[in-house]
C-alpha positions in Angstrom: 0.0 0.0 0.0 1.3 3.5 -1.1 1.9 6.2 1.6 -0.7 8.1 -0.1 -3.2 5.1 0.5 -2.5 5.0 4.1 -3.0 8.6 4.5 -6.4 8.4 3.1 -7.8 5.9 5.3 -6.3 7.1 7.6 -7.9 10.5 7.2 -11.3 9.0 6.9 -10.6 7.2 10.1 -10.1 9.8 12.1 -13.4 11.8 10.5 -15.0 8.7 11.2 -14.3 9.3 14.7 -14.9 12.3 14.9 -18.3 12.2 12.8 -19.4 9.1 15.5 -19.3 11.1 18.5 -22.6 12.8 16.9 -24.6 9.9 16.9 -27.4 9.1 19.6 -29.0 6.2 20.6 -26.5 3.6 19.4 -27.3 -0.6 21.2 -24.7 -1.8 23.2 -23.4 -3.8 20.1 -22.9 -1.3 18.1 -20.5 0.4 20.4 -18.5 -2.2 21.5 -18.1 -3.5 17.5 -16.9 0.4 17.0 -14.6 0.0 20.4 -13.2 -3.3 19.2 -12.3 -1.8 16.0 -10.4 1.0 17.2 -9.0 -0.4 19.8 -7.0 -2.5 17.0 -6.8 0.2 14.6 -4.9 2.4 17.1 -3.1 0.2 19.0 -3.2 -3.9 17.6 -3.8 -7.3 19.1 -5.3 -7.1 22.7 -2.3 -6.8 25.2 -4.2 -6.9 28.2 -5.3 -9.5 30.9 -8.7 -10.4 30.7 -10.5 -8.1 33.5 -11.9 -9.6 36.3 -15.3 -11.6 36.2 -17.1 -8.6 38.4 -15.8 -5.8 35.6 -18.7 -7.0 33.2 -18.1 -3.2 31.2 -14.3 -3.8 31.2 -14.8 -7.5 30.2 -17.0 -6.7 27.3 -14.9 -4.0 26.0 -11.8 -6.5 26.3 -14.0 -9.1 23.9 -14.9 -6.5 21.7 -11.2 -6.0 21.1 -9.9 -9.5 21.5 -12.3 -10.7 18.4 -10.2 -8.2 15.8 -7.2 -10.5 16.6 -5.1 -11.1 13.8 -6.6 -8.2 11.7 -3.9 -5.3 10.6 -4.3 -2.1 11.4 -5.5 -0.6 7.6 -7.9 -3.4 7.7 -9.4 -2.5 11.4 -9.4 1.4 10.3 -11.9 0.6 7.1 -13.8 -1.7 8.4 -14.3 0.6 11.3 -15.4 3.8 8.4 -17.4 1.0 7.0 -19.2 0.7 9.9 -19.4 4.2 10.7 -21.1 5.3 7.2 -23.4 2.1 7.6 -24.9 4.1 10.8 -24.6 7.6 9.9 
């Protein structure tokens, strides 16, 4: 992929989440599919312990992130404008 490339989705990421924060009444599922996304488009494969069984928030969150596993960081950051462009 060509620097130029990169900058683009990266761009569109970052308007993305910017654009997101406007939305209202988004399910549960919704929001932890957009946390898990950018959780690996900003910072990879899940390098946390697993939260405790009493942190059902953190413990979601963690699973939301831990299922992108694998995936690059390009792939995370369209998939995640995808998403985004689906629900605005």
């Amino acid at each position: 992929m060509s620097k130029n490339e990169d900058a683009k989705i990266k761009a569109e990421f970052e308007k993305s989440c910017e654009d997101i924060k406007s939305a209202t009444n988004l399910d549960n599922d919704t929001l932890l599919s957009l946390y898990g996304l950018y959780k690996q488009a900003c910072e990879g494969d899940c390098n946390t312990a697993k939260p405790g069984f009493f942190d059902l928030k953190g413990s979601a969150k963690w699973t939301a992130w831990k299922e992108n596993a694998g995936m690059d960081k390009v792939t995370a950051m369209r998939r995640y404008v995808r998403k985004v462009g689906k629900i605005l």
